[in-house]
DORO-434759 format. One record per residue: chain; residue number from 1; z, x, y of N, C-alpha, C, CB in turn. Coordinates in pm, whole numbers, plus 50000, padded with zeros to 5 digits. Glycine has a CB too. Layout:
# DORO-434759
[node "A",NUM,[Z,X,Y],[Z,X,Y],[Z,X,Y],[Z,X,Y]]
...
END
This chain:
# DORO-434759
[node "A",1,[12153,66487,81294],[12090,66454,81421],[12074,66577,81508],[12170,66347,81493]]
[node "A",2,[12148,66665,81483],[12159,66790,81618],[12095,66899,81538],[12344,66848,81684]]
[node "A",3,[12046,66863,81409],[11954,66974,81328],[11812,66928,81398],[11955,66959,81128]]
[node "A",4,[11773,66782,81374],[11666,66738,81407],[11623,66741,81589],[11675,66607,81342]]
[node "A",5,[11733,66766,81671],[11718,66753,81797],[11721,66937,81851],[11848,66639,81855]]
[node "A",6,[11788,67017,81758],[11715,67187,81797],[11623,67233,81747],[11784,67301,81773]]
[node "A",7,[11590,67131,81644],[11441,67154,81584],[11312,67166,81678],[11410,67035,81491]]
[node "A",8,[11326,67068,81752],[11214,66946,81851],[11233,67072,81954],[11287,66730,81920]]
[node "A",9,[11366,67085,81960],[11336,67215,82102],[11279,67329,82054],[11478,67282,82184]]
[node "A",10,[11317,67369,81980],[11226,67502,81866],[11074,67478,81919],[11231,67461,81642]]
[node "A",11,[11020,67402,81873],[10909,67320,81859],[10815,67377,82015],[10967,67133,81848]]
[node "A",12,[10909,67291,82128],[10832,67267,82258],[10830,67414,82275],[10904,67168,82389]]
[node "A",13,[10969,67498,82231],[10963,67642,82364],[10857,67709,82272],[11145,67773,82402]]
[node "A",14,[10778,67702,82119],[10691,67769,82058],[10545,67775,82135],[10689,67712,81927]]
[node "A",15,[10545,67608,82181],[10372,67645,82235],[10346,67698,82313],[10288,67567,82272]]
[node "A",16,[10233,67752,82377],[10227,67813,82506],[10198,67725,82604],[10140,67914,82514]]
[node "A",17,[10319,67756,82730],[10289,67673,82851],[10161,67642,82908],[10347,67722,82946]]
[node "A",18,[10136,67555,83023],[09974,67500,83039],[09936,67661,83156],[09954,67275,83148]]
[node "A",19,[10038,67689,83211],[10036,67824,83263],[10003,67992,83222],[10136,67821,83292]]
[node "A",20,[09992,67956,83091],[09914,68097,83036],[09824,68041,82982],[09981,68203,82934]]
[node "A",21,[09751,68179,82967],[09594,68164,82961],[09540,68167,82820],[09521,68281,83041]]
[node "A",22,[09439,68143,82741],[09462,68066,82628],[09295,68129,82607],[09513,67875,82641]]
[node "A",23,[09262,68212,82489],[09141,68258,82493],[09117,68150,82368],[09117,68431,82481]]
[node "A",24,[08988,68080,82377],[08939,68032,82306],[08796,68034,82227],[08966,67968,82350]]
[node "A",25,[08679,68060,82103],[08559,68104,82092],[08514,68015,82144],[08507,68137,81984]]
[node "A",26,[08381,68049,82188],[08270,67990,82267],[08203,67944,82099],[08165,68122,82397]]
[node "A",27,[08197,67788,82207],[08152,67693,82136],[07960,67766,82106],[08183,67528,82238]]
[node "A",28,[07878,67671,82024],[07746,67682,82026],[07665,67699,82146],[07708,67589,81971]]
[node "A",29,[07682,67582,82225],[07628,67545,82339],[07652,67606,82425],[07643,67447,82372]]
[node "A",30,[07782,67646,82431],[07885,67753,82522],[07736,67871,82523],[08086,67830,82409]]
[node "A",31,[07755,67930,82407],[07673,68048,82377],[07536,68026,82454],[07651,68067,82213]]
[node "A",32,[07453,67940,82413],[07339,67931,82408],[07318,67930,82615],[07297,67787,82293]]
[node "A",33,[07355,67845,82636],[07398,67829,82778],[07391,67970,82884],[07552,67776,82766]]
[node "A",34,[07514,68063,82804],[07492,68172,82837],[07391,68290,82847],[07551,68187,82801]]
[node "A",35,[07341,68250,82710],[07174,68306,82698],[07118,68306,82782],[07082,68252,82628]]
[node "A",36,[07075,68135,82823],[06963,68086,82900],[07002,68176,83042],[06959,67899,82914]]
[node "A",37,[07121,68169,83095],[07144,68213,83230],[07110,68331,83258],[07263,68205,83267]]
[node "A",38,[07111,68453,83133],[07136,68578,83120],[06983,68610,83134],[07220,68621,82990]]
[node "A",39,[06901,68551,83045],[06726,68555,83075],[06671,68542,83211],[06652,68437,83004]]
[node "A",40,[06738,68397,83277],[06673,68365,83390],[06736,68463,83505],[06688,68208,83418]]
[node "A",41,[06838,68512,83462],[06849,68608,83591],[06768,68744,83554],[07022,68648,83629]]
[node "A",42,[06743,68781,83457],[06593,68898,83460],[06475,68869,83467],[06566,68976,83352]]
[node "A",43,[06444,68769,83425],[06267,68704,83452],[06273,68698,83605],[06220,68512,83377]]
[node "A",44,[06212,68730,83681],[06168,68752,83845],[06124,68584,83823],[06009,68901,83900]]
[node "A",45,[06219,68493,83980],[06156,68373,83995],[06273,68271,83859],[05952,68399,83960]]
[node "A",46,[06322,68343,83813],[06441,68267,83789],[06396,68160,83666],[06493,68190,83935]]
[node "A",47,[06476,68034,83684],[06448,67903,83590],[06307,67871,83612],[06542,67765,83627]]
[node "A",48,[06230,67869,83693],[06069,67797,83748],[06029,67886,83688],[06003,67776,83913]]
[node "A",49,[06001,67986,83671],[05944,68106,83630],[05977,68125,83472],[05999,68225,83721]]
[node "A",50,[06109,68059,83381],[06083,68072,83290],[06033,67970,83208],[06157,68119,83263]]
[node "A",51,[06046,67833,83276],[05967,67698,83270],[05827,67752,83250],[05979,67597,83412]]
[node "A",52,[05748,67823,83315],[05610,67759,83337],[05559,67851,83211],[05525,67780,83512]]
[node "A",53,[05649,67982,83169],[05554,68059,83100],[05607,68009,82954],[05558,68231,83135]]
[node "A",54,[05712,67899,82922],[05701,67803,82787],[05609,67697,82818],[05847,67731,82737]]
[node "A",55,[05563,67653,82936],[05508,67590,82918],[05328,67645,82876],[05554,67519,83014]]
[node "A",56,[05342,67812,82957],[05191,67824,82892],[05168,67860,82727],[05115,67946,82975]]
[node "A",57,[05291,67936,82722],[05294,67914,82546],[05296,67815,82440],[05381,67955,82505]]
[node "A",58,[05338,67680,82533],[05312,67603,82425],[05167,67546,82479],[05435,67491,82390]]
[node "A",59,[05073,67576,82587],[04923,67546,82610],[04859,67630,82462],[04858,67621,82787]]
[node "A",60,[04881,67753,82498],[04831,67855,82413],[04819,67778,82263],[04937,67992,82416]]
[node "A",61,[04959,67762,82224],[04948,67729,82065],[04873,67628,82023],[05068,67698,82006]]
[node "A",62,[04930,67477,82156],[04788,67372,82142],[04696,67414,82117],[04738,67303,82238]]
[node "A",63,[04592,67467,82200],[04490,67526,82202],[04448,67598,82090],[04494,67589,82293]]
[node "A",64,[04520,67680,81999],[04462,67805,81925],[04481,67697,81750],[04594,68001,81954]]
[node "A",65,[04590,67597,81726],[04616,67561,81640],[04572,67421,81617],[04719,67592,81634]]
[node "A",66,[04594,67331,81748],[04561,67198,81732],[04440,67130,81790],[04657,67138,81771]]
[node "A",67,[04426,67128,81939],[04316,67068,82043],[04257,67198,82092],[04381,66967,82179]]
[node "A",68,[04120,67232,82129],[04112,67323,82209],[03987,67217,82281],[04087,67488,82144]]
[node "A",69,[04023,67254,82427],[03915,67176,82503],[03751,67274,82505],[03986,67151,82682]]
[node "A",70,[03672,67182,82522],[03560,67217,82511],[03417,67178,82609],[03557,67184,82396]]
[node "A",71,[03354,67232,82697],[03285,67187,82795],[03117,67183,82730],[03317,67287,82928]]
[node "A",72,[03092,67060,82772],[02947,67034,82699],[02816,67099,82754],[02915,66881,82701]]
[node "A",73,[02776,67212,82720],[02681,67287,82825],[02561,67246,82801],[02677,67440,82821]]
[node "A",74,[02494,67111,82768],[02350,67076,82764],[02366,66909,82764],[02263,67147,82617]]
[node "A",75,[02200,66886,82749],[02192,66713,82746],[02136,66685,82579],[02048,66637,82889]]
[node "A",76,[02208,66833,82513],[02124,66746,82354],[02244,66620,82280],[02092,66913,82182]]
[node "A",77,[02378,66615,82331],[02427,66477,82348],[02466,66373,82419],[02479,66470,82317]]
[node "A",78,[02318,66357,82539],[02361,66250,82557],[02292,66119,82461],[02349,66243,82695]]
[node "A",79,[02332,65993,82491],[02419,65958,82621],[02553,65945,82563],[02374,65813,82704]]
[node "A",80,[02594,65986,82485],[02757,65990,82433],[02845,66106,82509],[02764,66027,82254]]
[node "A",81,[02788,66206,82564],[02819,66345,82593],[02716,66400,82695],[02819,66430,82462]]
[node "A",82,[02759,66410,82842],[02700,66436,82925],[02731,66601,82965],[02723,66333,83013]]
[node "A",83,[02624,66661,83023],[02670,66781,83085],[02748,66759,83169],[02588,66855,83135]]
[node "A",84,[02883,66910,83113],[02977,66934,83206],[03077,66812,83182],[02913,66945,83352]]
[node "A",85,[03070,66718,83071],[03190,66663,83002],[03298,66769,82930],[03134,66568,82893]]
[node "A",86,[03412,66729,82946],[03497,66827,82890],[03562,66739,82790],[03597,66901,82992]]
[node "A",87,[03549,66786,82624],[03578,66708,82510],[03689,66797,82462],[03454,66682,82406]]
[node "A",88,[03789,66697,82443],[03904,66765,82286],[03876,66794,82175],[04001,66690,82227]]
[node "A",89,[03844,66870,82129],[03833,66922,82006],[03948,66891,81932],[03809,67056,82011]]
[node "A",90,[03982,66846,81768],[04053,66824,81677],[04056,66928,81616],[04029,66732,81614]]
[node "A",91,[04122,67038,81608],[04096,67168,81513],[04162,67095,81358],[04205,67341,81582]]
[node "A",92,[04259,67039,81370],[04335,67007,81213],[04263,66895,81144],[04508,66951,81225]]
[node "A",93,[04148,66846,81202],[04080,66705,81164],[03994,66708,81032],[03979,66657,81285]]
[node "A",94,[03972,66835,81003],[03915,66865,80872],[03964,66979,80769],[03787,66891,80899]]
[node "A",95,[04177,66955,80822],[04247,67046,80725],[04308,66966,80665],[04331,67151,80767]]
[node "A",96,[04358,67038,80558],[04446,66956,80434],[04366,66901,80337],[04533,66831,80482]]
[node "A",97,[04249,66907,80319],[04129,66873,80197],[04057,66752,80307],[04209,66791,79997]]
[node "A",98,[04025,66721,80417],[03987,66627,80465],[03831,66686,80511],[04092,66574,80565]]
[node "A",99,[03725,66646,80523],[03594,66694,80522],[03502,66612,80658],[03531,66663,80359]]
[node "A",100,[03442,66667,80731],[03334,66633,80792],[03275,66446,80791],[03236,66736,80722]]
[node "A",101,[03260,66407,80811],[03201,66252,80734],[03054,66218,80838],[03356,66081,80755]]
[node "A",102,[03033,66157,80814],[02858,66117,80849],[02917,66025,80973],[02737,66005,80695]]
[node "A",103,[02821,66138,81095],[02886,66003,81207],[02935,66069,81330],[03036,65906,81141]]
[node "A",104,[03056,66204,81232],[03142,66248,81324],[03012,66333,81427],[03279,66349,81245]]
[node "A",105,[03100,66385,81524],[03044,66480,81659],[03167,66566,81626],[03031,66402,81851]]
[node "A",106,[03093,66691,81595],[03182,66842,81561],[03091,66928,81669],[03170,66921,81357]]
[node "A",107,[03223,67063,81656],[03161,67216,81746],[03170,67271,81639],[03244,67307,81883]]
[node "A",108,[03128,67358,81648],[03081,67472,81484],[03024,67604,81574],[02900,67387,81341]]
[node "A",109,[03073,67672,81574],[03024,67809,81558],[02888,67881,81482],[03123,67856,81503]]
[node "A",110,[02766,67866,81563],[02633,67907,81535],[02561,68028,81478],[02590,67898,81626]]
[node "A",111,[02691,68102,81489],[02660,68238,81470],[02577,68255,81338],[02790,68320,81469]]
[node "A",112,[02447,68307,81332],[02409,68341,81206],[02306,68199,81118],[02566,68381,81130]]
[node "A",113,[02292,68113,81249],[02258,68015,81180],[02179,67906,81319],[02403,67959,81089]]
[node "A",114,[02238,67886,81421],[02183,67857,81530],[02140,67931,81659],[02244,67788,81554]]
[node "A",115,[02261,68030,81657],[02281,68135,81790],[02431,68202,81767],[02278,68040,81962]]
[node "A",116,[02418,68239,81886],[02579,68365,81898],[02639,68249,82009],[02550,68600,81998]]
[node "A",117,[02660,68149,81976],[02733,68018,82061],[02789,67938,81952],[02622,67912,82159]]
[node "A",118,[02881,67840,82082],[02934,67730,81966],[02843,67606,82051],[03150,67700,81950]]
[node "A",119,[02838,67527,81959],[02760,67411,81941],[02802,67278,81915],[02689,67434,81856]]
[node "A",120,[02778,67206,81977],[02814,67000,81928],[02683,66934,81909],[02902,66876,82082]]
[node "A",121,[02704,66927,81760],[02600,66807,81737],[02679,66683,81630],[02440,66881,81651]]
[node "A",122,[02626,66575,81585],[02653,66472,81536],[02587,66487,81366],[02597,66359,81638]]
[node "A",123,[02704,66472,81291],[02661,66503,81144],[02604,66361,81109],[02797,66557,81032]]
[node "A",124,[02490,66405,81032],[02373,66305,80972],[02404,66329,80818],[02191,66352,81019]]
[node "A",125,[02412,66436,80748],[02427,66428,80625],[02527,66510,80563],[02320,66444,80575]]
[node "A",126,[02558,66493,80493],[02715,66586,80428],[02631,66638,80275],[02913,66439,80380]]
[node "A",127,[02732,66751,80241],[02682,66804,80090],[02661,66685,79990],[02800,66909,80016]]
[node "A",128,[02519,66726,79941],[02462,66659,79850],[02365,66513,79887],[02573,66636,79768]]
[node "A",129,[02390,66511,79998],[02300,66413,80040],[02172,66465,80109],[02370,66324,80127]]
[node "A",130,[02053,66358,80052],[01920,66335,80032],[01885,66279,80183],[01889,66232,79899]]
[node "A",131,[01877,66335,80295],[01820,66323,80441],[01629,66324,80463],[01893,66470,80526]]
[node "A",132,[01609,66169,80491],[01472,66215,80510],[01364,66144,80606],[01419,66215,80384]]
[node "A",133,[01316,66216,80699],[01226,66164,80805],[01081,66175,80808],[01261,66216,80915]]
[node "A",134,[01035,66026,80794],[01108,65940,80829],[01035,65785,80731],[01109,65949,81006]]
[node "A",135,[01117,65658,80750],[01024,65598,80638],[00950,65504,80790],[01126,65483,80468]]
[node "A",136,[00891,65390,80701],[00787,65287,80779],[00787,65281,80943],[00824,65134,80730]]
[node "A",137,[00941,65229,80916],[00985,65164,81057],[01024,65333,81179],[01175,65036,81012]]
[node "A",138,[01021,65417,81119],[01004,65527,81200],[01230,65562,81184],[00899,65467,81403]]
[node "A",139,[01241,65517,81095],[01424,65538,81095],[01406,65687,80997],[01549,65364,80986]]
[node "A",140,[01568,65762,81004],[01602,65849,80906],[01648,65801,80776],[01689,65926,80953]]
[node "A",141,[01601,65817,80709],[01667,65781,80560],[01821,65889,80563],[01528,65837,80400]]
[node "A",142,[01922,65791,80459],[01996,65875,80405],[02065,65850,80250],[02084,65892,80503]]
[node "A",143,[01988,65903,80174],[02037,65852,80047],[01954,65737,80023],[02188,65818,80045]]
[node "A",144,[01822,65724,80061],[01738,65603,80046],[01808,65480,80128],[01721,65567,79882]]
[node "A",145,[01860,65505,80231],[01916,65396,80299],[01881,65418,80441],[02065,65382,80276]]
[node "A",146,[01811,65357,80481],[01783,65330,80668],[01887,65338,80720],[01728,65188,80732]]
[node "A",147,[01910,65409,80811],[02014,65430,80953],[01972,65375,81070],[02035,65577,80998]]
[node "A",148,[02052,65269,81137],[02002,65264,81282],[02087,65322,81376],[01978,65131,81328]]
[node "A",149,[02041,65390,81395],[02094,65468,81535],[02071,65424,81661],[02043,65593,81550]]
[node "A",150,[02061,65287,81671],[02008,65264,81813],[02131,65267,81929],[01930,65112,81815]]
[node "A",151,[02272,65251,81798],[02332,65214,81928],[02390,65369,81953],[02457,65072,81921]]
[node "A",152,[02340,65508,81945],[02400,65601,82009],[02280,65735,82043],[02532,65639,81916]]
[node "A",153,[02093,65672,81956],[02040,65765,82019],[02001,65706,82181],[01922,65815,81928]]
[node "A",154,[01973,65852,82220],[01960,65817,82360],[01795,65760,82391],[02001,65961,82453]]
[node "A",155,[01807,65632,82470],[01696,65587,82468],[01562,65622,82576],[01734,65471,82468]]
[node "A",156,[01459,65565,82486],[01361,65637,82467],[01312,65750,82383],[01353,65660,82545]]
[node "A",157,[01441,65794,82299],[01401,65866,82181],[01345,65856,82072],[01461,65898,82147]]
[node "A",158,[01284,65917,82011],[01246,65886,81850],[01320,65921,81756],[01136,65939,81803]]
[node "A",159,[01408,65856,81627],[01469,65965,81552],[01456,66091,81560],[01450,65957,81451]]
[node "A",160,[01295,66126,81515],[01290,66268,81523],[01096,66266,81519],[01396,66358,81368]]
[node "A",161,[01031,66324,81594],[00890,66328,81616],[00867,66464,81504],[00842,66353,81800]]
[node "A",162,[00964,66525,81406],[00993,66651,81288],[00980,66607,81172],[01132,66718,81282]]
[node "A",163,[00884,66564,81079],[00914,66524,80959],[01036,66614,80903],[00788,66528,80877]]
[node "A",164,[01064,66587,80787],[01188,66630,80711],[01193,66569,80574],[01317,66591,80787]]
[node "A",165,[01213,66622,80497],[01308,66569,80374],[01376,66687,80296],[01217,66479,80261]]
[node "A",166,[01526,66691,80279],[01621,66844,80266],[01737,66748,80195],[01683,66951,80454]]
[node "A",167,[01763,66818,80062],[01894,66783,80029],[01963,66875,80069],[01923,66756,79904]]
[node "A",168,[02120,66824,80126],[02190,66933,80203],[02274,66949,80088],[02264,66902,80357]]
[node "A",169,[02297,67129,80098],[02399,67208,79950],[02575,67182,79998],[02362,67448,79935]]
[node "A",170,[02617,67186,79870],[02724,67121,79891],[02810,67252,79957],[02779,67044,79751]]
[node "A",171,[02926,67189,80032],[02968,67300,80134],[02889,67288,80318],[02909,67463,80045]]
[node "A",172,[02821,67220,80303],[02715,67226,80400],[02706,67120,80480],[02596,67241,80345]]
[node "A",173,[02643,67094,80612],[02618,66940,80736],[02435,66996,80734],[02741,66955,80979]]
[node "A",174,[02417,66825,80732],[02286,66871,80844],[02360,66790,80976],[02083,66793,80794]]
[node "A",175,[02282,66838,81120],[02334,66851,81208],[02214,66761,81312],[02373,67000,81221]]
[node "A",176,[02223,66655,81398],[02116,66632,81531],[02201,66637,81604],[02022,66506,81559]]
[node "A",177,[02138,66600,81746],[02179,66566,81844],[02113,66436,81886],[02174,66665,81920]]
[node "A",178,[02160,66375,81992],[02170,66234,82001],[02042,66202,82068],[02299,66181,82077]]
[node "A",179,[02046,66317,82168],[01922,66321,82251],[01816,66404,82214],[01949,66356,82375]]
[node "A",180,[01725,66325,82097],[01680,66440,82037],[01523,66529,82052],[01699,66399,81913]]
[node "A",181,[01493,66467,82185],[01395,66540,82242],[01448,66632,82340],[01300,66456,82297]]
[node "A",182,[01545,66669,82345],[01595,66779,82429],[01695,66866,82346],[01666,66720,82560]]
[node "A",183,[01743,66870,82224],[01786,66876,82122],[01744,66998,82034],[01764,66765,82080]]
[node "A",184,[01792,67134,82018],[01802,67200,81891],[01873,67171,81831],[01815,67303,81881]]
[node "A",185,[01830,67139,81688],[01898,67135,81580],[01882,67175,81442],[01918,67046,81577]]
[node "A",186,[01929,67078,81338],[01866,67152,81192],[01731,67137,81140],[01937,67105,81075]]
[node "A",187,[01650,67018,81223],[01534,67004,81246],[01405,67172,81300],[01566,66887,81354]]
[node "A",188,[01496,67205,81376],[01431,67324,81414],[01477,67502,81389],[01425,67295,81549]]
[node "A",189,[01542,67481,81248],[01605,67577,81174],[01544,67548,81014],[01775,67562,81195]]
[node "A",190,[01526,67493,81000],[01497,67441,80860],[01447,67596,80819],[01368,67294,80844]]
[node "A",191,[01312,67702,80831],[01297,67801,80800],[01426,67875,80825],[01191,67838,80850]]
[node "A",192,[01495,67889,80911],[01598,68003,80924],[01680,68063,80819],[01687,67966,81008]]
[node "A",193,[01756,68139,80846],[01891,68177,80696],[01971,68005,80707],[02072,68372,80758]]
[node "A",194,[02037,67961,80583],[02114,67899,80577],[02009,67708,80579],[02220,67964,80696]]
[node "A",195,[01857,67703,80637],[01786,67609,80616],[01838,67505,80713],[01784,67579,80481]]
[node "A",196,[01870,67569,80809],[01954,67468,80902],[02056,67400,80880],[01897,67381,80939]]
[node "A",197,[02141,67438,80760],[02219,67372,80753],[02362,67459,80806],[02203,67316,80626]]
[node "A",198,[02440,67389,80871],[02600,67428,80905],[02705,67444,80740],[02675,67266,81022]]
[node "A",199,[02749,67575,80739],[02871,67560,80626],[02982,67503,80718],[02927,67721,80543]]
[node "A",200,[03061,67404,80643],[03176,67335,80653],[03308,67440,80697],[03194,67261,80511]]
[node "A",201,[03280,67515,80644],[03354,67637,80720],[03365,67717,80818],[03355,67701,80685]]
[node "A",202,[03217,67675,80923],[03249,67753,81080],[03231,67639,81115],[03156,67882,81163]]
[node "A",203,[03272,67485,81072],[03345,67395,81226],[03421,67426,81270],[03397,67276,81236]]
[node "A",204,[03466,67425,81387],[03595,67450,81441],[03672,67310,81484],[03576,67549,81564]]
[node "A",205,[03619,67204,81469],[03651,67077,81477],[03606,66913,81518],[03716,67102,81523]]
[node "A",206,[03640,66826,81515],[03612,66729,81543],[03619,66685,81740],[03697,66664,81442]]
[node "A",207,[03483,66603,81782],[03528,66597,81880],[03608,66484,81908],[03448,66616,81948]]
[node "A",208,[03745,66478,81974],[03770,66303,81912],[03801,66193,82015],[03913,66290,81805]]
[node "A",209,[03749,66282,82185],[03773,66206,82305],[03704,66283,82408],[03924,66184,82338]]
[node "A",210,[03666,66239,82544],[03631,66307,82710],[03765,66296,82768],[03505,66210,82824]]
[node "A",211,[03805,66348,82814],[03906,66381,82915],[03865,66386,83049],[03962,66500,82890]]
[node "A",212,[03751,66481,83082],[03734,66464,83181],[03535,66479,83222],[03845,66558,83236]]
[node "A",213,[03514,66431,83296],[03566,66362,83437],[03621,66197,83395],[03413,66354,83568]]
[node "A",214,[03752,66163,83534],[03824,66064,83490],[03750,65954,83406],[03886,66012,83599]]
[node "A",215,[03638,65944,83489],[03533,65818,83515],[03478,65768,83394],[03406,65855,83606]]
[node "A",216,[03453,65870,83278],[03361,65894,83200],[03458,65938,83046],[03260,66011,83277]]
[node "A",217,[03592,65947,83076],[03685,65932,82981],[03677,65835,82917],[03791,65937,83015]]
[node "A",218,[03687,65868,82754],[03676,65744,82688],[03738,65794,82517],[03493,65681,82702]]
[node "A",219,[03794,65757,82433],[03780,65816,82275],[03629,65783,82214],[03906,65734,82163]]
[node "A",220,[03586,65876,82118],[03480,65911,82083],[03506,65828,81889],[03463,66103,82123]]
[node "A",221,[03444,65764,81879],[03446,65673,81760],[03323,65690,81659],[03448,65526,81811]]
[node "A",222,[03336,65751,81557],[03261,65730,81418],[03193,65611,81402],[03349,65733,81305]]
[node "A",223,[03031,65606,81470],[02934,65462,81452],[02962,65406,81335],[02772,65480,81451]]
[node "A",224,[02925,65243,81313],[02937,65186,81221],[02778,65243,81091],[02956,65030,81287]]
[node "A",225,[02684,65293,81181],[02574,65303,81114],[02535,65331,80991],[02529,65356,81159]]
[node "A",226,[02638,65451,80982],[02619,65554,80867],[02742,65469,80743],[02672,65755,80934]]
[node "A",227,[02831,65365,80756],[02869,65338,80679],[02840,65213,80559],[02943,65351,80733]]
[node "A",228,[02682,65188,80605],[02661,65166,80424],[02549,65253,80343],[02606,64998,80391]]
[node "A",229,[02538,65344,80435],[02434,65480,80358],[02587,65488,80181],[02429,65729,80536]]
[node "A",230,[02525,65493,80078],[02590,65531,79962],[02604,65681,79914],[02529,65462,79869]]
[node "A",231,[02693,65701,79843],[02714,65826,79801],[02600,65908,79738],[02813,65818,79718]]
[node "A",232,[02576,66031,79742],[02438,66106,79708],[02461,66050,79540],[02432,66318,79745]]
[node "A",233,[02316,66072,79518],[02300,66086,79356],[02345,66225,79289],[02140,66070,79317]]
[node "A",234,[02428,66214,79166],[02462,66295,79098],[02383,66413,79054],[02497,66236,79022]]
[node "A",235,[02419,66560,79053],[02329,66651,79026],[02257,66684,79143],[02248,66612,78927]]
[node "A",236,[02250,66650,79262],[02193,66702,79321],[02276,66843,79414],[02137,66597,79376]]
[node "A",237,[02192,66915,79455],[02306,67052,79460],[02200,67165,79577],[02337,67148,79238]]
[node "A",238,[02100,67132,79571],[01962,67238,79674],[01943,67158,79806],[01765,67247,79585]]
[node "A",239,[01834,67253,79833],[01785,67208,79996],[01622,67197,80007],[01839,67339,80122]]
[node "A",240,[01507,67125,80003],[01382,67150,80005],[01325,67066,80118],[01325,67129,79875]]
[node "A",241,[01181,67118,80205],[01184,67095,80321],[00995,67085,80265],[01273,67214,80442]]
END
């Protein structure tokens, strides 16, 4: 018993009293904590000041990788797209093997093919499809299939007052605009380099909403029109006008 009871005192006088001081490592958070404090006291303007410039870096990356906003500088889409609408652009909407589709409203980069601008028009035909204006009823063919566009050209328009008939090369959009008497498009490139057609490779993206003005905000939806036009016929691969 008096082995086990100088033991126990052994024991207590070993630890250190609550009166000395006791260095312990800094935890993770500990650390990190310290970081943060150590930054914000050299950034001029402190915590607010290092807030706003993560917050413009993560604008930046939005912008350069995912959405970049985009201001509509003409009336060749209305009435879907008014001047001085400001649209989101989808930059990732046609990555990962995903492609353009008949319908969408893309910006594409003109250079070399429309102008030294970027551009929004509404894709009418994708690679390999047979686009042609116009049959009886005054519609665009696509793939031998009538399109009605009534519910997004702007009215009082004509499809297109441009005859046409162009198979578009694969890799490639043909391109209108909605409003298409006020409207450059592949209609009025057809002679140019490239035959008016857009490579799939200077879109820069899908448009896929208005933001602003409040009023006029809305998401931007792929018409039903273009979805019973059928897949192009096999072998086809040129462009003739």
């Amino acid at each position: 018993m008096d082995t086990e009871a100088h033991s126990t005192e052994r024991d207590r006088s070993s630890r250190p009293s609550g009166s000395e001081n006791t260095s312990e490592p800094r935890g993770p958070g500990e650390r990190s904590r310290f970081a943060l404090s150590r930054v914000t006291e050299w950034v001029p303007g402190g915590r607010i000041t290092l807030t706003l410039l993560v917050c413009l870096l993560f604008l930046l990356l939005l912008s350069t990788f995912v959405l970049r906003p985009f201001q509509i500088p003409s009336g060749s889409m209305e009435r879907a797209l008014r001047i001085g609408d400001r649209v989101l652009v989808n930059k990732l909407a046609y990555r990962f093997g995903a492609q353009p589709q008949r319908g969408d409203i893309v910006v594409f980069d003109g250079t070399g093919y429309f102008g030294h601008a970027d551009y929004v028009k509404r894709v009418v035909g994708v690679g390999r499809d047979h686009v042609v204006c116009c049959d009886k009823e005054g519609r665009i063919e696509v793939n031998g299939r009538p399109v009605d566009e009534s519910g997004f050209l702007y009215p009082g328009d004509s499809p297109s007052t441009v005859p046409f008939d162009v198979v578009v090369p694969d890799g490639s959009l043909f391109v209108l605009g909605d409003h298409r008497s006020r409207s450059s498009d592949s209609r009025d490139h057809l002679g140019s380099p490239g035959g008016g057609m857009i490579p799939v490779g200077d879109v820069i993206g899908r448009a896929d909403g208005i933001v602003w003005p409040v009023g006029h905000a809305t998401r931007l939806h792929r018409p039903d029109a273009y979805a019973r036009v059928p897949a192009p016929a096999a072998g086809r691969a040129g462009a003739h006008g």
